[in-house]
Residue frames as qw, qx, qy, qz and C-alpha x, y, z in Angstrom:
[[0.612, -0.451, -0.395, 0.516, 12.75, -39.90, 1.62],
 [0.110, 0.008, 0.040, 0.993, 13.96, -36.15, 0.29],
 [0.227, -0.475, -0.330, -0.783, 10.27, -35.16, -0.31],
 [0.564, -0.529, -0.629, 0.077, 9.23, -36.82, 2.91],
 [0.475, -0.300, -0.212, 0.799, 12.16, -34.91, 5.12],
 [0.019, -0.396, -0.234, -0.888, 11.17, -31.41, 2.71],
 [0.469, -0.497, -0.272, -0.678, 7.44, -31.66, 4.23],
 [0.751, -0.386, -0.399, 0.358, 8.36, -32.67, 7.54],
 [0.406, 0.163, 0.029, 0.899, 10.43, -29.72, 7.63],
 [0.135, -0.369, -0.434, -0.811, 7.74, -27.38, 6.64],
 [0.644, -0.502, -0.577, -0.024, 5.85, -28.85, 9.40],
 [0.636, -0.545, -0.350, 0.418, 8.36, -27.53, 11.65],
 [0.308, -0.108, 0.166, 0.931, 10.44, -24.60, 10.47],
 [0.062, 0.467, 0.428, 0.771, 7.09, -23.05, 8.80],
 [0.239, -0.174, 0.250, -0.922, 4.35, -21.07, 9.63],
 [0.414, -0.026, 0.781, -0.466, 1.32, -21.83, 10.81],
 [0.780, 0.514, 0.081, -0.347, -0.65, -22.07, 7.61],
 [0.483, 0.492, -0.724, -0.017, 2.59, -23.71, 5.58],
 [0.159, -0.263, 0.889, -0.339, 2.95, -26.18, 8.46],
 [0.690, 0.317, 0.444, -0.476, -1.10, -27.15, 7.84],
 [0.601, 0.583, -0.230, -0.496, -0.30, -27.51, 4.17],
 [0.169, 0.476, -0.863, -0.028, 2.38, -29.73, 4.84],
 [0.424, 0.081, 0.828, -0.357, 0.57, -31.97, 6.84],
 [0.764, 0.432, 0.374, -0.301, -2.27, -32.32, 4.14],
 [0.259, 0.722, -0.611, -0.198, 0.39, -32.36, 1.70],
 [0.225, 0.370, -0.885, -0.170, 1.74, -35.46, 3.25],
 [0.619, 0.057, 0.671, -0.406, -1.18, -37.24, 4.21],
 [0.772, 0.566, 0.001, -0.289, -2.47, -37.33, 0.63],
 [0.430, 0.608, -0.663, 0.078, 0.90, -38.23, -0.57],
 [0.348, -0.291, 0.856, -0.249, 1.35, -41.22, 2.15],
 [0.732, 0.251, 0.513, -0.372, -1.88, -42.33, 0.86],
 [0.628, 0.605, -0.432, -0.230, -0.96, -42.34, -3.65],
 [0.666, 0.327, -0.630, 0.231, 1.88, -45.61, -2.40],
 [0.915, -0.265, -0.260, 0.157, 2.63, -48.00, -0.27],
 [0.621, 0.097, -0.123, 0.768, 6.44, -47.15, -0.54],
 [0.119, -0.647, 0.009, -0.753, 5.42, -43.35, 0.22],
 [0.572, -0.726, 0.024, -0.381, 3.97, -44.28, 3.70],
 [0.815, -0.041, -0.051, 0.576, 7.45, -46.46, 4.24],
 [0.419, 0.399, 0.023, 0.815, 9.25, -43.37, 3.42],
 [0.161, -0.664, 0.076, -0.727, 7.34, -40.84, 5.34],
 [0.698, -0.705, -0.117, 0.055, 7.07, -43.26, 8.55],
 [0.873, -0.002, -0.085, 0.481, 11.23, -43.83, 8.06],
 [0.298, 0.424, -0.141, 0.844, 11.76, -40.02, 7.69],
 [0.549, -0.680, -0.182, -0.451, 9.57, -39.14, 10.53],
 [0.852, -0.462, -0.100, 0.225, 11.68, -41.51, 12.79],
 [0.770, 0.246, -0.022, 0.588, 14.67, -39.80, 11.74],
 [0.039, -0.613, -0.028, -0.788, 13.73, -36.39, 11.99],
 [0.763, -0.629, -0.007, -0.150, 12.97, -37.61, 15.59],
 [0.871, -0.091, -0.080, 0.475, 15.90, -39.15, 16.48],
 [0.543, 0.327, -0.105, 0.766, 17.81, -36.12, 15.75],
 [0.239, -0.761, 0.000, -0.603, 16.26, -33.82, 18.07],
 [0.760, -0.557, -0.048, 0.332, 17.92, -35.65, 21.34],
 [0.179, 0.780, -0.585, 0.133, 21.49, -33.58, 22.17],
 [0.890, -0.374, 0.166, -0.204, 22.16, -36.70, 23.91],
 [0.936, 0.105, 0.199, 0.271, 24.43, -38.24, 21.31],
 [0.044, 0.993, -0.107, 0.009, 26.74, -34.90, 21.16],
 [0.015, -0.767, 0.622, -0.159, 29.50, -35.73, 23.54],
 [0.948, -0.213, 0.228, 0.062, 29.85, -39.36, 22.82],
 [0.870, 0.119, 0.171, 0.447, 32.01, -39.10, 20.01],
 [0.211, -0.766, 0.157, 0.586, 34.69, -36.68, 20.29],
 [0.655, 0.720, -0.222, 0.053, 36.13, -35.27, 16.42],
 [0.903, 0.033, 0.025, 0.428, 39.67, -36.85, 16.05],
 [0.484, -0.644, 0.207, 0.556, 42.48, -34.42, 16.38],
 [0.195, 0.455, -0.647, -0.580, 43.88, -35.32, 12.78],
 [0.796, 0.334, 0.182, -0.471, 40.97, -36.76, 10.53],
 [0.811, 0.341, -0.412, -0.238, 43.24, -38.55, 8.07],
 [0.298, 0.446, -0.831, 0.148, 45.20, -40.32, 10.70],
 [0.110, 0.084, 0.953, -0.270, 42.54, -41.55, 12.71],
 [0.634, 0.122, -0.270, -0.714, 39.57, -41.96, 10.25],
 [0.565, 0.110, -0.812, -0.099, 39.44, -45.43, 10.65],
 [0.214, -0.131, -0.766, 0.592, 39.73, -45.36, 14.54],
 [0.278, 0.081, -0.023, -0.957, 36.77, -43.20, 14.21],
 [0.568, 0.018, -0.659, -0.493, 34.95, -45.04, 12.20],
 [0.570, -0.111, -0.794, 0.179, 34.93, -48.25, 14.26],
 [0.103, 0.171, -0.271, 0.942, 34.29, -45.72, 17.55],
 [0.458, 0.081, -0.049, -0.884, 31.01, -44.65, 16.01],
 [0.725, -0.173, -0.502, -0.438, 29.78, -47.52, 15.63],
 [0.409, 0.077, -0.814, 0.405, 30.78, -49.02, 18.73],
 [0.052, -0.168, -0.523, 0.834, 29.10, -46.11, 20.46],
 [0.430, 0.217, -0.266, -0.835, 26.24, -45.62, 18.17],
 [0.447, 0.233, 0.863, -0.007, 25.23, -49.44, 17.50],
 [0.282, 0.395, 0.650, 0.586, 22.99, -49.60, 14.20],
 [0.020, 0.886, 0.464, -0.020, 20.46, -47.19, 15.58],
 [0.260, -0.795, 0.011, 0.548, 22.35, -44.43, 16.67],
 [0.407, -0.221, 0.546, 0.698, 24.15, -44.86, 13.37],
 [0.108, 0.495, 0.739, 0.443, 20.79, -43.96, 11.35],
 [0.048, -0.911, -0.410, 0.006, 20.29, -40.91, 13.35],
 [0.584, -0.368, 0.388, 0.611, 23.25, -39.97, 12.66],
 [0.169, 0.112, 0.606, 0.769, 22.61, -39.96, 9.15],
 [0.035, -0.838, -0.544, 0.032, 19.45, -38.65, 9.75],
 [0.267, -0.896, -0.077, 0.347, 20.69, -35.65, 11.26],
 [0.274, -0.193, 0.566, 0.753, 22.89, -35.17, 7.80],
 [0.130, 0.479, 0.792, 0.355, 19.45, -35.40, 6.26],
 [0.249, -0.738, -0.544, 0.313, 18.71, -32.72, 8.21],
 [0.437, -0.544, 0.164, 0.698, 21.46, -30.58, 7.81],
 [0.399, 0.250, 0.703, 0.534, 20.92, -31.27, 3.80],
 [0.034, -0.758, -0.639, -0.130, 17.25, -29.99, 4.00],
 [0.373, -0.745, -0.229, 0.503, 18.33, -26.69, 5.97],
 [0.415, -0.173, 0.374, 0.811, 21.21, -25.85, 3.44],
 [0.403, 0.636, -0.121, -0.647, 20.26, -22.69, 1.21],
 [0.780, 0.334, 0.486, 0.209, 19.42, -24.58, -2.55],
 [0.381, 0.643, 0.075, 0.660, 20.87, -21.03, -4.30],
 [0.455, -0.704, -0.216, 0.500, 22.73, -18.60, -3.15],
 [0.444, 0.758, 0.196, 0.436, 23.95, -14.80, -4.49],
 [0.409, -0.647, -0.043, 0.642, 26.32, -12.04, -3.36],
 [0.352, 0.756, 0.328, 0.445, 25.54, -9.22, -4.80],
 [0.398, -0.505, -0.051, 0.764, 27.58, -5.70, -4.77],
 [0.351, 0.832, 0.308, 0.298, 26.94, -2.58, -6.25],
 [0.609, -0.312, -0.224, 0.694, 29.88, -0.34, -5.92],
 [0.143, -0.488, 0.146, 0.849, 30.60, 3.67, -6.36],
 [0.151, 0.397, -0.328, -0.844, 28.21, 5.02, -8.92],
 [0.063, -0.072, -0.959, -0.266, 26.96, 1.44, -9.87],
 [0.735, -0.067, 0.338, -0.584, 23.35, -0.01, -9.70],
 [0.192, 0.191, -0.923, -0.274, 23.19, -3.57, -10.36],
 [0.750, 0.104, 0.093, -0.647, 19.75, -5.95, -11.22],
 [0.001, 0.181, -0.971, -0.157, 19.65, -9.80, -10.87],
 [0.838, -0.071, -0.124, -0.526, 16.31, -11.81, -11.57],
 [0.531, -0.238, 0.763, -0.281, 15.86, -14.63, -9.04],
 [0.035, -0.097, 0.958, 0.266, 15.11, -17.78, -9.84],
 [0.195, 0.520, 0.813, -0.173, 11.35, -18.01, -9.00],
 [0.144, 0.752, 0.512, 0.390, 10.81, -14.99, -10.99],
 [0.261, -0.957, -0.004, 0.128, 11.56, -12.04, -8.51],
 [0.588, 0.517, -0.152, 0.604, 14.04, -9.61, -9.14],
 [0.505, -0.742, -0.197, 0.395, 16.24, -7.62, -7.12],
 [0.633, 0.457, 0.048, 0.623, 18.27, -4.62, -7.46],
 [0.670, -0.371, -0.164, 0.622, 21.03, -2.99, -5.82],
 [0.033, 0.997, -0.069, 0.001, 21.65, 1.28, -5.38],
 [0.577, 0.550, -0.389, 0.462, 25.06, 2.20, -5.76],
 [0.026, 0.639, -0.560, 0.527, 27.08, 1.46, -2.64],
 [0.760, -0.244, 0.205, -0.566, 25.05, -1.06, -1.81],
 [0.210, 0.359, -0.908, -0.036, 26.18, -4.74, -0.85],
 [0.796, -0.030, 0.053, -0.602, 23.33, -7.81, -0.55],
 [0.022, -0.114, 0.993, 0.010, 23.69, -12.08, -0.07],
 [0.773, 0.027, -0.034, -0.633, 20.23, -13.79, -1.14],
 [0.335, -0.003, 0.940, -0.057, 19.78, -17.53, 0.19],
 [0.801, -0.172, -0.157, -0.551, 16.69, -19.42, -1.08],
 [0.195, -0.200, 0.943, -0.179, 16.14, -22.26, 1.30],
 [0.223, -0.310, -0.850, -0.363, 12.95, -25.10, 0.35],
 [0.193, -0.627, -0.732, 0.186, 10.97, -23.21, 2.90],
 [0.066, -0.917, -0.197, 0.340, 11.80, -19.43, 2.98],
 [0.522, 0.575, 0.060, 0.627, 13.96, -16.96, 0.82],
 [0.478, -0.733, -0.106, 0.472, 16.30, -15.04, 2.86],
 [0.578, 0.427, -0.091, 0.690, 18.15, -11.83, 1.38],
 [0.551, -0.597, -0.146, 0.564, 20.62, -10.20, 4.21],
 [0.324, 0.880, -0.005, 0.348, 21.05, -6.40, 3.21],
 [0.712, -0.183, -0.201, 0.647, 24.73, -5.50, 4.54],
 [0.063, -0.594, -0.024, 0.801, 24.31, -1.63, 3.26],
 [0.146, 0.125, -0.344, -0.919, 23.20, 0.92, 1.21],
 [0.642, 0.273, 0.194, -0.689, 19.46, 0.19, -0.63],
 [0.088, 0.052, 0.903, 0.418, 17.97, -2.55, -2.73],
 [0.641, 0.208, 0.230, -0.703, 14.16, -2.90, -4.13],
 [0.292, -0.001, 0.952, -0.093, 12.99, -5.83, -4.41],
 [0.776, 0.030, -0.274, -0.567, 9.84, -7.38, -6.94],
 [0.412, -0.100, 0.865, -0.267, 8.88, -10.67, -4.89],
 [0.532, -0.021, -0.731, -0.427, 7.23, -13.07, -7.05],
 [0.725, -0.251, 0.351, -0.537, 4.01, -14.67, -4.75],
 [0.711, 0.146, -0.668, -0.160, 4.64, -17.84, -2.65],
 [0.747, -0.569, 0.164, -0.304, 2.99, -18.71, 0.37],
 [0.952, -0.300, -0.047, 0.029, 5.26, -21.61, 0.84],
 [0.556, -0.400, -0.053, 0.727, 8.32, -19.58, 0.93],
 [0.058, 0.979, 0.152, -0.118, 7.73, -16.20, 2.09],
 [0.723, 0.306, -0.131, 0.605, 10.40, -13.68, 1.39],
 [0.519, -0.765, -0.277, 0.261, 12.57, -11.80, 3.81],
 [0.498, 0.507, -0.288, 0.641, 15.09, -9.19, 4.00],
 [0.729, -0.607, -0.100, 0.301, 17.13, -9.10, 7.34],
 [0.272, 0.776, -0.093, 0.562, 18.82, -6.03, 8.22],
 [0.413, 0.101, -0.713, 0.557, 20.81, -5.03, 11.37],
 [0.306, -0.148, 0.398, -0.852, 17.94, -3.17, 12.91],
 [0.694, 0.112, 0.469, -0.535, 15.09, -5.73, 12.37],
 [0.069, 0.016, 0.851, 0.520, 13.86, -7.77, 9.17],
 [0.367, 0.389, -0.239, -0.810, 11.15, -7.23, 6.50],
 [0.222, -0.087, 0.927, 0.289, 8.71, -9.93, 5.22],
 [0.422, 0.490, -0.237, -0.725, 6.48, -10.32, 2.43],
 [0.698, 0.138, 0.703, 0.013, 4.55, -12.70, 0.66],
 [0.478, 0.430, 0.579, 0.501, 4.03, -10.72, -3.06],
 [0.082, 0.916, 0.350, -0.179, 4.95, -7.39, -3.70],
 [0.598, 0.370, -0.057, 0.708, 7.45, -4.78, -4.72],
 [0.442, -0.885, 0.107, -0.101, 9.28, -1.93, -1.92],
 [0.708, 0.454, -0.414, 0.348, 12.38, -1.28, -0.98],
 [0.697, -0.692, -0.103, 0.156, 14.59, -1.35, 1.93],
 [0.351, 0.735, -0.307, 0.493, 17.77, 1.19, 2.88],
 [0.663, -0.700, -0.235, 0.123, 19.81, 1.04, 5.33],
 [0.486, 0.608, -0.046, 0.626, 21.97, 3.93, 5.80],
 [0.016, -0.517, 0.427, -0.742, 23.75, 5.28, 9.00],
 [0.148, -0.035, 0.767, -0.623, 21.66, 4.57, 12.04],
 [0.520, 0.318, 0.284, -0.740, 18.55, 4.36, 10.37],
 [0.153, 0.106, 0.895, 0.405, 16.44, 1.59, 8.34],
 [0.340, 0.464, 0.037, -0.817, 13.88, 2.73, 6.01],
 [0.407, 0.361, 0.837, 0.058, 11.06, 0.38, 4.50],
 [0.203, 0.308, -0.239, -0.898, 9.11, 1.87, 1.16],
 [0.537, 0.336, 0.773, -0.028, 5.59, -0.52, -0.23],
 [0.280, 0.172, -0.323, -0.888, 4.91, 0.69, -3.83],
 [0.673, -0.002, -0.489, -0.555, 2.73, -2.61, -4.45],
 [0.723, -0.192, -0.664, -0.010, 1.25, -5.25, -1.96],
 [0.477, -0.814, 0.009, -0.332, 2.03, -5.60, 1.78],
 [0.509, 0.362, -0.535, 0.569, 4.86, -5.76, 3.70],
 [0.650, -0.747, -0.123, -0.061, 5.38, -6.37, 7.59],
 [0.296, 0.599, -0.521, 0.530, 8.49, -4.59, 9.58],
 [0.837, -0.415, -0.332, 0.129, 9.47, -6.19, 12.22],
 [0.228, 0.858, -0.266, 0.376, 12.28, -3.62, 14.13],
 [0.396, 0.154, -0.796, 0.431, 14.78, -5.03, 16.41],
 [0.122, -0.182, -0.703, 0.677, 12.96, -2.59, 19.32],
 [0.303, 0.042, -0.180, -0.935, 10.17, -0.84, 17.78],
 [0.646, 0.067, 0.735, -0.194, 6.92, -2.74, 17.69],
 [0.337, -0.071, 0.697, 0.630, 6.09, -4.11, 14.13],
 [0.432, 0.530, 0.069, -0.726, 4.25, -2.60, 11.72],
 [0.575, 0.352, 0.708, 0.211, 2.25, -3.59, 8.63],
 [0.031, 0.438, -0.147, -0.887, 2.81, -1.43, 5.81],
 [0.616, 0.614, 0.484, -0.092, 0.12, -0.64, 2.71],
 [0.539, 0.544, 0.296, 0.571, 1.01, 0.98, -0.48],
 [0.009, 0.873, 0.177, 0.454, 1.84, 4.22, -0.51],
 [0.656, -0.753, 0.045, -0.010, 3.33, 4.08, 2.84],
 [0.490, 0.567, -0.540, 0.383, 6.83, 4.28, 4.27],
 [0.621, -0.778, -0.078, 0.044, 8.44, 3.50, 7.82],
 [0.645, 0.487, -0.369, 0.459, 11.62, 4.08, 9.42],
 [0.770, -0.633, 0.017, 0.078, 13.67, 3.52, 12.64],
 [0.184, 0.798, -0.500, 0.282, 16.60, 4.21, 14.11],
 [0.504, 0.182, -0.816, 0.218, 18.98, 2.31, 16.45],
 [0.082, 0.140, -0.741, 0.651, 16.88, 3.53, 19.39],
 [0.019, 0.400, 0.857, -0.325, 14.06, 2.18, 18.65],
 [0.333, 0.603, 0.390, -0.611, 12.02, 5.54, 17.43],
 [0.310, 0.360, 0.846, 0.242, 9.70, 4.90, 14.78],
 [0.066, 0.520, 0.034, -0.851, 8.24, 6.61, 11.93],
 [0.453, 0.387, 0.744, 0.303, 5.42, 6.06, 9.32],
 [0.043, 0.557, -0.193, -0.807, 4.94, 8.63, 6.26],
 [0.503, 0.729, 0.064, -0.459, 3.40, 9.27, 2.65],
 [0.199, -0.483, 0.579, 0.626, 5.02, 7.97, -0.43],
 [0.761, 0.469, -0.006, -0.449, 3.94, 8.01, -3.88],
 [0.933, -0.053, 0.355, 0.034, 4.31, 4.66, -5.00],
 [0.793, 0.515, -0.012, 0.324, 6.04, 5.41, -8.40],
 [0.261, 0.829, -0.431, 0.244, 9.14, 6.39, -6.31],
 [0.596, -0.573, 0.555, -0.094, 10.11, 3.86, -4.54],
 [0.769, -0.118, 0.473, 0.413, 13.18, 2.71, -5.95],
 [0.554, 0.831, 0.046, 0.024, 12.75, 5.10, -8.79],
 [0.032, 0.874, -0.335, -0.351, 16.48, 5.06, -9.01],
 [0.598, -0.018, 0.728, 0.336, 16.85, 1.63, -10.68],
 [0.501, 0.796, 0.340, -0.019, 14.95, 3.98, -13.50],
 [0.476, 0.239, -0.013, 0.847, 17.71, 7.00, -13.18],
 [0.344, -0.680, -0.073, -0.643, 15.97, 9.15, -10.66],
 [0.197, 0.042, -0.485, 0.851, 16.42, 10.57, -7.49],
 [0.214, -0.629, -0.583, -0.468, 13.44, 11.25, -5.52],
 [0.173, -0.131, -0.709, 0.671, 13.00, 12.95, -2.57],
 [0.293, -0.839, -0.364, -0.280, 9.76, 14.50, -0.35],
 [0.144, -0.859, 0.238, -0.429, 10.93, 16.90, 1.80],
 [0.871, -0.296, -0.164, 0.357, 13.87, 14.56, 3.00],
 [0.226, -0.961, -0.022, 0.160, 16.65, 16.51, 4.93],
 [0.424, 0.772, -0.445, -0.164, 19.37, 18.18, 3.58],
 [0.130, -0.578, 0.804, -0.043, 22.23, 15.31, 5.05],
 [0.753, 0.074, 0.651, -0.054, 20.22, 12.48, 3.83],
 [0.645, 0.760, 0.052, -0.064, 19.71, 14.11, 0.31],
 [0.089, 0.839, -0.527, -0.103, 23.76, 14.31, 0.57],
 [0.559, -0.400, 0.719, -0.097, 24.30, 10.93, 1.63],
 [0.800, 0.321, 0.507, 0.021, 22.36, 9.42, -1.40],
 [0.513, 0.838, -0.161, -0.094, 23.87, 11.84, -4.01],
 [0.248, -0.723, 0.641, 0.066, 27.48, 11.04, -2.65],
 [0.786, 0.113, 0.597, 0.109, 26.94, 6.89, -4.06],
 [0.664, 0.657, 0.344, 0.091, 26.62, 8.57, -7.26],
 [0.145, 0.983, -0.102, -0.050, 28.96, 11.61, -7.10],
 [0.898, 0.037, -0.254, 0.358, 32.46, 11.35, -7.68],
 [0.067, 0.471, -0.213, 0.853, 33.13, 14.32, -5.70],
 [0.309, -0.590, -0.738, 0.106, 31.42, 13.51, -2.70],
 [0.174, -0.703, -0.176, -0.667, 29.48, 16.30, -1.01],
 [0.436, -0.100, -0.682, 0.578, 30.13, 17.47, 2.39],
 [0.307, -0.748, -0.542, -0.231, 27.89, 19.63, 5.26],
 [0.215, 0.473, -0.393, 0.759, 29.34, 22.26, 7.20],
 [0.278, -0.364, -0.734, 0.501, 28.88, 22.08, 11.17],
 [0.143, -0.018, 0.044, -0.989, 25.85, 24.52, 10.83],
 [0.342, 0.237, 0.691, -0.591, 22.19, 24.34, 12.43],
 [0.513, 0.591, 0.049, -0.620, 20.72, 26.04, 9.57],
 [0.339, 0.378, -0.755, -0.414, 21.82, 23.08, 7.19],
 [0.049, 0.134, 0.961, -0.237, 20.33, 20.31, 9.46],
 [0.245, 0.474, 0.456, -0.712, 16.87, 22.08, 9.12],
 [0.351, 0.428, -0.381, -0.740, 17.11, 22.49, 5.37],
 [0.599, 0.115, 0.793, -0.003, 14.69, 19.57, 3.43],
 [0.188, 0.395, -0.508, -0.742, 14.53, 19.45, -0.15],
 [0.580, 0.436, 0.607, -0.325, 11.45, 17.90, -2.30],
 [0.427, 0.715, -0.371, -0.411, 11.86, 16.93, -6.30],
 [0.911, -0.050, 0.384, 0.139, 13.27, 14.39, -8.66],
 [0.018, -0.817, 0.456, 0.352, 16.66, 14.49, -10.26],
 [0.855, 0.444, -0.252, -0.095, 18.06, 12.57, -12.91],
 [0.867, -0.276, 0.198, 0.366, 21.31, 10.16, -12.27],
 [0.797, 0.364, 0.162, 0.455, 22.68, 10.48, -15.75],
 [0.330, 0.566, -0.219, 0.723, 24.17, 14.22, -14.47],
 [0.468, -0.578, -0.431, 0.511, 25.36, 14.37, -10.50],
 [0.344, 0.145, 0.006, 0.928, 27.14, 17.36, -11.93],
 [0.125, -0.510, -0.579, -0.624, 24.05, 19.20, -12.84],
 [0.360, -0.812, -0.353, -0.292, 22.09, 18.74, -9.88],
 [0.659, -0.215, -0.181, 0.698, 25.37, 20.17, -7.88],
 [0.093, 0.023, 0.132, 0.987, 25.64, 23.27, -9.74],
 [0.357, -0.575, -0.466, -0.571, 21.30, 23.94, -9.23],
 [0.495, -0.326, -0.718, 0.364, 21.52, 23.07, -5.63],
 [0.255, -0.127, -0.244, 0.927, 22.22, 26.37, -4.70],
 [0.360, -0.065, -0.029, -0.930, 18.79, 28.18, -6.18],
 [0.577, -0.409, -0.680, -0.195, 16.73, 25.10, -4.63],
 [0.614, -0.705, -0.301, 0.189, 18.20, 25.95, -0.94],
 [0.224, -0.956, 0.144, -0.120, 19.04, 29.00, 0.67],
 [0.860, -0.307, 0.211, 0.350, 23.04, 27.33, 0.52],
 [0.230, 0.846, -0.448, -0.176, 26.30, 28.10, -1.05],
 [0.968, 0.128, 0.080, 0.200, 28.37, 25.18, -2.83],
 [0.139, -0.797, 0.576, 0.123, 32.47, 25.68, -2.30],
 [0.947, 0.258, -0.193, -0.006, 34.49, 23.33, -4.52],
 [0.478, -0.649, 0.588, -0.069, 37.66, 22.38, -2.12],
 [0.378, 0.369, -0.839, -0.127, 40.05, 19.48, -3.03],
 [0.038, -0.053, 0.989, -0.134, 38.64, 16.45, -2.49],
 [0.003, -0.432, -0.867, 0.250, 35.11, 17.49, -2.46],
 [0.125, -0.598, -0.282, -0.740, 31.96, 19.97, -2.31],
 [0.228, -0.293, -0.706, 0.604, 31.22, 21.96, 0.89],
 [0.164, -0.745, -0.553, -0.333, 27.85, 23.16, 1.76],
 [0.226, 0.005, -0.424, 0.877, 27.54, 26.16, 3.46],
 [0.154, 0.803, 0.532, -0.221, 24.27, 28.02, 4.68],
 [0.227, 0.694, 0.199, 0.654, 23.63, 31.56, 2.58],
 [0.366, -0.915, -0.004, -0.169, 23.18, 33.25, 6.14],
 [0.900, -0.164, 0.096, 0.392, 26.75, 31.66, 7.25],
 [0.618, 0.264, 0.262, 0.692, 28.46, 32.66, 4.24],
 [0.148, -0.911, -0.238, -0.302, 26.65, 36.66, 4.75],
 [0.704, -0.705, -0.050, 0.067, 27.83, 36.82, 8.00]]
């Protein structure tokens, strides 16, 4: 009955090509036993049954469950008779089939990076500041990125793709490896290996190739770009990468890492500044004190922090 309900499922909840498989899936399988084509008519009727709302507001939950379980009881069946009582439990069968089979909460906090290998073989792993919840369900792998970055190796399986669902859109993939960031207003897709479709809340969706990057904001404007594959994610290695990314993103990622975080003065000429290179983790310090002879800036160490200034600013 569980394998029946599984590929029944699959039927409905998948895509269109997973939804075909099922179906030849269980023909062939109805046909290997007797008891199999019992089983797949009985879960069929169930999995009907449960799609009326019909049988919602007969029975009302009890107030206090251990004092009137019984009265309950007796209720349901009164109001249910034998059928109703089998879609009933159907519609627990249902519920069963739906439930995630594994589940993870992952967190990567100040300074951290943390790597878990899924079960099916794919790994994930988490930038520093970054916080992540991975379902698998019997039809799709869901992992919900809450903040900061993760990059992802997907082990290939048409019959559950994997997603990652983010507040601006979600990200899915059948076999490949890219990562996904979401930081401030803005979500930012990277493909080092396979393909990968963005889907953006308002944007329309896009299909990325290797090499490629996209990224949206909350209003919708969209943006595809250049990347060389062996950086995306390069910081689960111990590298920083950027291509001419601007100066107040390059601050935002260093700050996960820094325990000094790094602030921007309110100054045009800093918003304009973009900075191209790769930096090692294992010393924030380092690439603090260099900053200055990369960009036209001045670094001021203040309690609590570092403040950028422009060089023309500081002149002045």
């Amino acid at each position: 009955m569980e394998h029946a309900l599984s590929l029944i499922g699959r039927q409905q909840h998948g895509t269109p090509e997973q939804a075909a498989a099922a179906r030849d899936e269980l023909a062939r399988w109805r046909q290997a036993h007797p008891a199999h084509a019992a089983a797949a008519d009985t879960a069929r009727h169930y999995w009907q049954a449960t799609e009326a709302s019909a049988l919602r507001g007969d029975v009302a939950l009890p107030p206090d469950r251990a004092a009137h379980r019984a009265q309950a009881r007796r209720r349901a069946l009164t109001l249910l008779g034998v059928g109703g009582l089998a879609a009933a439990l159907a519609a627990g069968g249902r519920w069963a089939w739906l439930q995630p089979t594994a589940q993870f909460a992952l967190r990567a906090g100040q300074g951290q990076r943390q790597g878990l290998d899924l079960p099916d073989g794919s790994r994930i792993d988490l930038a520093a500041n970054s916080a992540a919840q991975v379902r698998y369900h019997r039809d799709r792998r869901v992992c919900v990125l809450q903040s900061g970055e993760i990059r992802v190796d997907v082990r290939h399986d048409p019959a559950r793709p994997f997603v990652v669902e983010t507040a601006f859109g979600r990200v899915e993939v059948l076999g490949t490896l890219f990562s996904v960031s979401v930081r401030g207003d803005r979500l930012r897709v990277a493909v080092a290996r396979g393909r990968v479709a963005v889907a953006p809340g308002q944007a329309p969706p896009a299909v990325l190739e290797p090499g490629e990057a996209f990224e949206v904001d909350r209003d919708g404007l969209a943006q595809r770009t250049q990347v060389r594959a062996e950086s995306v994610g390069a910081w689960r290695d111990g590298w920083l990468v950027f291509q001419a990314t601007p100066l107040a993103e390059v601050v935002a990622r260093w700050n996960d890492y820094l325990a000094q975080p790094l602030r921007l003065a309110d100054d045009a000429a800093l918003r304009s500044l973009r900075l191209t290179g790769s930096f090692p983790l294992r010393d924030p310090a380092a690439f603090v004190d260099n900053l200055p002879q990369m960009l036209p800036l001045h670094a001021e160490r203040q309690a609590g922090g570092v403040l950028l200034r422009a060089r023309a600013a500081v002149t002045n």
